[in-house]
C-alpha positions as CSV (number, residue, x, y, z in Angstrom):
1,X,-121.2,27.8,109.2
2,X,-124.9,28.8,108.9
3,X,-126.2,31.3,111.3
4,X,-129.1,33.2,112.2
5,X,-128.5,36.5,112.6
6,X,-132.6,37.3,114.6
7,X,-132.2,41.0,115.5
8,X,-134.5,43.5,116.2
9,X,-134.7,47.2,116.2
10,X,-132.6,47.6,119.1
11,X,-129.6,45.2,118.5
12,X,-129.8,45.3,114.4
13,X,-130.0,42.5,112.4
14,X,-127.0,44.0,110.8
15,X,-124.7,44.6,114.2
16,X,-125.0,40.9,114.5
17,X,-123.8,40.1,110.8
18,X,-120.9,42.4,111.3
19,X,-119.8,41.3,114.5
20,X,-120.6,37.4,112.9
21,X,-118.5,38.1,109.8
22,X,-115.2,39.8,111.8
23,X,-115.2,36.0,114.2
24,X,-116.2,33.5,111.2
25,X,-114.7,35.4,107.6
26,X,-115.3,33.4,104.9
27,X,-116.9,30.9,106.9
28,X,-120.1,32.4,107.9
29,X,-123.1,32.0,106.2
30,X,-125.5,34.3,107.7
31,X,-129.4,34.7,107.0
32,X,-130.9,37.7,108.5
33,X,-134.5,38.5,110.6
34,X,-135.5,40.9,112.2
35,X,-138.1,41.1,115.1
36,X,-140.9,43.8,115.7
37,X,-139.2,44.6,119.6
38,X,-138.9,47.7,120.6
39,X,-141.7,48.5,118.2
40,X,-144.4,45.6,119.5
41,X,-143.9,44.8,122.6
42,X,-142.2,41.7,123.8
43,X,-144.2,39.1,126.0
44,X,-144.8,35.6,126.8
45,X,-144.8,33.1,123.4
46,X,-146.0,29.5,124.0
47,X,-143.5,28.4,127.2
48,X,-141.0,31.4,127.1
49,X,-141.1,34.9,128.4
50,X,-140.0,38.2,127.1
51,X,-140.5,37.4,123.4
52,X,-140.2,39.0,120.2
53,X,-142.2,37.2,117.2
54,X,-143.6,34.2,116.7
55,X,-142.5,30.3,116.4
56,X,-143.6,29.7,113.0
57,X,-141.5,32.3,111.4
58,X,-138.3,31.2,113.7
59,X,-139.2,27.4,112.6
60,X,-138.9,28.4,109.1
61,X,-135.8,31.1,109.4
62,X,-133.9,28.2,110.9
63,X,-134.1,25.4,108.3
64,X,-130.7,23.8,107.7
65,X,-129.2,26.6,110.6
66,X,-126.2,25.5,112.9
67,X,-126.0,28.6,115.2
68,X,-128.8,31.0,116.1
69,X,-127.7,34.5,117.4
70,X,-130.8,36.8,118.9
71,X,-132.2,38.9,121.6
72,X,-135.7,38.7,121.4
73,X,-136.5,35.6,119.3
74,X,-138.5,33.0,121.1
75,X,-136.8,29.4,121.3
76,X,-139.7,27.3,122.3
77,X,-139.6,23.5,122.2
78,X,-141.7,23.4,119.4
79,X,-139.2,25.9,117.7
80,X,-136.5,23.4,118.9
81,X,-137.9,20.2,118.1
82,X,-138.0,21.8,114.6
83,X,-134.8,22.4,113.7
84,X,-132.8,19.5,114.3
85,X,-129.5,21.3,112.9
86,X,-129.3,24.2,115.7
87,X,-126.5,23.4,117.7
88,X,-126.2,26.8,119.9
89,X,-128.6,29.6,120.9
90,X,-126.5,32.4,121.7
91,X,-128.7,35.5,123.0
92,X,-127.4,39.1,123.4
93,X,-129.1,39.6,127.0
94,X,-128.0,39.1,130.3
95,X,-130.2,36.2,130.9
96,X,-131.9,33.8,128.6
97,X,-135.5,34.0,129.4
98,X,-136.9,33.9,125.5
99,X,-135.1,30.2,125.4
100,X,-136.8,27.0,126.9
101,X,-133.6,25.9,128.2
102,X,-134.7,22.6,129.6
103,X,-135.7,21.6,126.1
104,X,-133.0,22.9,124.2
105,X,-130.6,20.6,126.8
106,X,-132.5,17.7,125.7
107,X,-131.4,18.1,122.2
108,X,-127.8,19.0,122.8
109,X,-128.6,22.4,121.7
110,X,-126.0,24.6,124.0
111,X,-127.6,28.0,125.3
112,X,-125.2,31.1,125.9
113,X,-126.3,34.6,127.0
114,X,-124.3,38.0,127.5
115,X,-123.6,39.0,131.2
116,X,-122.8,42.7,131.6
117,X,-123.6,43.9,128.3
118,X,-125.8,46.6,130.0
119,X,-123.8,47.3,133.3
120,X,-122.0,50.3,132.4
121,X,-125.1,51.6,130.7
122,X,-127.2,50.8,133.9
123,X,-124.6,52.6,136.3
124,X,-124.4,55.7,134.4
125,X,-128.2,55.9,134.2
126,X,-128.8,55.4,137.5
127,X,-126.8,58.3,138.5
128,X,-128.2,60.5,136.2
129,X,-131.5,59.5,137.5
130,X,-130.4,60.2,140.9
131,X,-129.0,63.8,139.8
132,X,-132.7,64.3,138.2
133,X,-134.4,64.0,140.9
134,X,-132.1,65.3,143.7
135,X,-131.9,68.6,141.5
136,X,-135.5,68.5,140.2
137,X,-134.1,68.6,136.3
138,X,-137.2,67.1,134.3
139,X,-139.9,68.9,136.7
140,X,-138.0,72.9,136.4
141,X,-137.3,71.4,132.2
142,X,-140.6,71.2,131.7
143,X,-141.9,74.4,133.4
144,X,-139.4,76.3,131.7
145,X,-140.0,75.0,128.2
146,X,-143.7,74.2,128.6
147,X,-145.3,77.1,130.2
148,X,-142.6,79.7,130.0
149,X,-142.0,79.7,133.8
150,X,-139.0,81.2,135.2
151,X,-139.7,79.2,138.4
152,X,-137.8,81.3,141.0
153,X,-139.8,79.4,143.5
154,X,-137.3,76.5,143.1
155,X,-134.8,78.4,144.8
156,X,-136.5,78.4,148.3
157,X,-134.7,76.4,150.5
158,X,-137.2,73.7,150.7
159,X,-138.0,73.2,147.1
160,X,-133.9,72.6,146.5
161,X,-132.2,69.4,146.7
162,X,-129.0,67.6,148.0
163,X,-125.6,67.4,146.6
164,X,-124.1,64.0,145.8
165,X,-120.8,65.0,147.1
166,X,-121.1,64.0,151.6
167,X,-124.3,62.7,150.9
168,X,-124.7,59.2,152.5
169,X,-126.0,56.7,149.3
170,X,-127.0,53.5,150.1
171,X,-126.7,50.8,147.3
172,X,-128.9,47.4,147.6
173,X,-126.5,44.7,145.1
174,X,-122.8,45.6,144.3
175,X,-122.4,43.3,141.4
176,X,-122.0,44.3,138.2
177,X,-124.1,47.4,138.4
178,X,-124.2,48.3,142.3
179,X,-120.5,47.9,142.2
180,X,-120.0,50.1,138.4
181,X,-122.5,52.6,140.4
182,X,-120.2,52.9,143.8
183,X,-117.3,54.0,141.5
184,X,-118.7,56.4,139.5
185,X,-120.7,58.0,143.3
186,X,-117.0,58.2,144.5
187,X,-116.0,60.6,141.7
188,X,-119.1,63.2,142.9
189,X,-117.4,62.9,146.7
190,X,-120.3,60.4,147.9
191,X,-120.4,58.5,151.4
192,X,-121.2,55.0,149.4
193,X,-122.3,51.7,151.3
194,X,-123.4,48.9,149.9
195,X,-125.7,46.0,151.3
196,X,-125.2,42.6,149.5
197,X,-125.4,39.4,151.0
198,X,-123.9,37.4,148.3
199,X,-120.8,39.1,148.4
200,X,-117.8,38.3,150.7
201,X,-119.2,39.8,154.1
202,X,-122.3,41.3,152.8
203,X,-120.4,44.3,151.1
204,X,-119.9,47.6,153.4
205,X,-122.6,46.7,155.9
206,X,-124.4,43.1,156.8
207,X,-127.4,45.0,157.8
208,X,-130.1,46.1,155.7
209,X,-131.6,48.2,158.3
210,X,-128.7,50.1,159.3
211,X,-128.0,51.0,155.8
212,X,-131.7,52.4,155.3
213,X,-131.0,54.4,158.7
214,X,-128.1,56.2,157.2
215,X,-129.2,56.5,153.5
216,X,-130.2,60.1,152.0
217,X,-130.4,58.2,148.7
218,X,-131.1,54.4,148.4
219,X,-130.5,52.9,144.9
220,X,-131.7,49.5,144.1
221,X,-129.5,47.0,142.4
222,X,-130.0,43.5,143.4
223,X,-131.5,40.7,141.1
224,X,-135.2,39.5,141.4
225,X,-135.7,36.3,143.7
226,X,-138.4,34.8,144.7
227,X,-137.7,36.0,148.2
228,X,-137.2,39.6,147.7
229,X,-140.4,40.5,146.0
230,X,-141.2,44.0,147.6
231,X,-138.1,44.2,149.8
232,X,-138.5,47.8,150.1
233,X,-141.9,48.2,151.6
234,X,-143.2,50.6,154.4
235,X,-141.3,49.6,157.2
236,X,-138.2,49.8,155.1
237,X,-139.4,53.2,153.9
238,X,-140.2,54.9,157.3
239,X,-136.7,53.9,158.5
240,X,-134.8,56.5,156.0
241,X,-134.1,59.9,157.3
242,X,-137.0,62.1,156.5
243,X,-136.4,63.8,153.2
244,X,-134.6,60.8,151.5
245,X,-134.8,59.4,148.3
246,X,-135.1,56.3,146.4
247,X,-134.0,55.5,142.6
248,X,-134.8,51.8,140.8
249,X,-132.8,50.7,138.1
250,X,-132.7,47.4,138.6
251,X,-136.4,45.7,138.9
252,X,-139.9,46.7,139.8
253,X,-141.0,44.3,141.9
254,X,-138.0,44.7,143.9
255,X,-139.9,48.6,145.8
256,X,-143.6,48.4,147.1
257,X,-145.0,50.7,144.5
258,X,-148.1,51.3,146.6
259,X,-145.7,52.3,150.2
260,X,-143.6,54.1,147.9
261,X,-146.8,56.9,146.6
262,X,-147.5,57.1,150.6
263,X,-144.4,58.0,151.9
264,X,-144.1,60.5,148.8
265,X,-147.5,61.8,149.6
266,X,-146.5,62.0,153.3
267,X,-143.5,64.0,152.4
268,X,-141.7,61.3,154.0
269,X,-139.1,61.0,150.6
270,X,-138.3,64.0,148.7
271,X,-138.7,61.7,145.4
272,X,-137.8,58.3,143.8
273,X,-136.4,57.6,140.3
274,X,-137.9,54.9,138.4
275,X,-136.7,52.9,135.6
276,X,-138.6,50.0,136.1
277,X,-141.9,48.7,137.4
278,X,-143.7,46.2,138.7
279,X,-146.0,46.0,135.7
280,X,-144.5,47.4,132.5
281,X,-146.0,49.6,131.4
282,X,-147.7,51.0,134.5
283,X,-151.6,50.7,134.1
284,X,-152.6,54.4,134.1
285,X,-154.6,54.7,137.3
286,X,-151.4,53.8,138.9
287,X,-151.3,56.2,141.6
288,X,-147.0,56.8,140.7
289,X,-148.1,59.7,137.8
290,X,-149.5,61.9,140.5
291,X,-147.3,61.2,143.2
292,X,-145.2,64.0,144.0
293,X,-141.3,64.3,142.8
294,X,-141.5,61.0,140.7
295,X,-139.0,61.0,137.9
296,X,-140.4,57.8,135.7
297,X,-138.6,56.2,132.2
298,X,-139.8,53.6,130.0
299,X,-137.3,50.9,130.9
300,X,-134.4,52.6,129.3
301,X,-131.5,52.2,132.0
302,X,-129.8,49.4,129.4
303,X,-130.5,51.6,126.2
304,X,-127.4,52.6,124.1
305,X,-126.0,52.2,121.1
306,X,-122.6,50.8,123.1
307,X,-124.9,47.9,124.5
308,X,-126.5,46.9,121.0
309,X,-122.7,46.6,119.6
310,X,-121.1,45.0,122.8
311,X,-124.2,42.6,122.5
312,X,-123.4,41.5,119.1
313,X,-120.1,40.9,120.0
314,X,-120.2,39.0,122.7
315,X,-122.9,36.3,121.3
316,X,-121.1,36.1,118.1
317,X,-117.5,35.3,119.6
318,X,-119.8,32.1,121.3
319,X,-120.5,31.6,117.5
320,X,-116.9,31.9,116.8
321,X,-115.5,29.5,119.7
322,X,-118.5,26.9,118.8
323,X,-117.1,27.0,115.3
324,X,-113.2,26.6,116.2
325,X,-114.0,24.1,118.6
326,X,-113.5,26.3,121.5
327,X,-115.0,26.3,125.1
328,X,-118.1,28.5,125.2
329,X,-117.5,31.4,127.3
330,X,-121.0,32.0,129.1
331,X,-123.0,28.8,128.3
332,X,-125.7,27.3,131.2
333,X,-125.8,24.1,129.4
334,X,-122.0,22.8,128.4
335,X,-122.7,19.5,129.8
């Protein structure tokens, strides 16, 4: 069977000929690229979104190919209607958006993807975001190893944080991450509720109101609709206790950025934890650099060397079902 093996820097071209080889054997035929992502940013290419590279070069790597296993790789219709072989896109993300999947159903061309290969990751980061900020780690780090400062001050009572453990946390989404998130929060003694109405009763509470009421920390986890662009805005703001905080991890768009810096600026939150943005990167007059006990990372929540492997994995047992015949384990398209 001939595969593509498109990796990047992140999730190696040679993680996915590994995991390739241990499904096919002898029977895998693997031709290797590998994408400029992390390196050069990904963006749109042609239809697609959240690309890596360009459709020429995939055109060409996937002359006479059967399977194509990638992350990044952008699998236009023009990259489709050139390569009339392909007969599966697997791709080692939780969602396919680099794939024009309308297009590649046209042409019998089945697409998988790899739900929760960055769950665990997500969950653990998003608590030690939460400890960062609650305990002011990066700010008293970087007095301490930048200007030599002792920083007694910290230990005034108002310049200290909360504890985790009795500390009501609300979580928005209790899916894979919100719900990996709520486990690990029970281990450091927190009061946990989650808000989610897709799950059977709309999790802990139906109410996303009452849960801002109550919540000391709120930590976002639900996936980006149409409908909840900026779901957190000022009125959801003011209604957490004075003092509160809020950590993203899940996506920007989800937290008014701009009602977010006021109630910071207010003193209204004690501080927020970002992983993601609602631009990405965030331009640099964005007000969030200055605004007072921000803890910001570049996107990273998903980042570790556990995901890149789980990744390969996953996409290359699709490769290995497609091969013996097998249902596809995660496909949008088996019809």
């Amino acid at each position: 069977m001939r595969v593509l093996a498109a990796g990047d820097r992140f999730v190696l071209p040679s993680l996915l000929e590994d995991a390739l080889r241990a499904e096919l054997g002898a029977a895998a035929d693997i031709r290797r690229l590998e994408l400029p992502w992390p390196v050069v940013p990904f963006g749109p290419v042609a239809e697609v979104d959240e690309a890596s590279g360009d459709e020429d070069t995939m055109i060409e790597a996937l002359d006479g190919v059967d399977a194509c296993v990638t992350q990044m790789a952008p699998i236009t219709r023009k990259v489709l209607e050139n390569a009339p072989g392909l007969r599966l896109v697997a791709v080692a993300r939780g969602g396919p958006v680099n794939v024009d999947v309308r297009a590649a159903t046209e042409r019998g061309v089945r697409v998988c993807y790899a739900p929760g290969r960055n769950a665990t990751a997500t969950a653990e980061y998003t608590v030690g975001l939460m400890l960062a900020v609650l305990r002011r780690i990066p700010r008293t780090h970087a007095a301490l190893a930048g200007e030599r400062a002792w920083g007694g001050e910290y230990y005034a009572y108002e310049a200290t944080g909360l504890e985790l453990e009795g500390t009501p946390v609300g979580l928005v989404g209790g899916g894979a991450v919100g719900g990996r998130v709520a486990r690990i929060l029970a281990g450091f003694g927190a009061d946990v509720q989650v808000y989610d109405p897709y799950l059977p009763g709309g999790g802990d509470t139906a109410n996303l109101d009452d849960l801002l009421r109550r919540s000391r920390v709120l930590s976002l986890h639900a996936r980006l609709t149409p409908d909840n662009h900026g779901m957190i805005g000022a009125r959801e703001l003011a209604l957490m206790p004075p003092g509160s905080v809020v950590i993203n991890c899940a996506r920007g768009p989800l937290l008014d950025e701009e009602a977010l810096c006021d109630a910071l600026e207010s003193g209204h939150l004690f501080g927020a934890g970002l992983d993601t943005f609602a631009v990405e990167p965030p331009p640099a007059g964005s007000r969030l650099f200055a605004a007072p006990g921000v803890v910001m990372t570049p996107h990273l929540g998903g980042a570790s060397r556990t995901v890149a492997h789980r990744a390969a994995g996953i996409v290359a047992a699709e490769v290995g079902r497609l091969h013996r015949g097998e249902p596809l384990a995660h496909c949008l398209n088996p019809a």
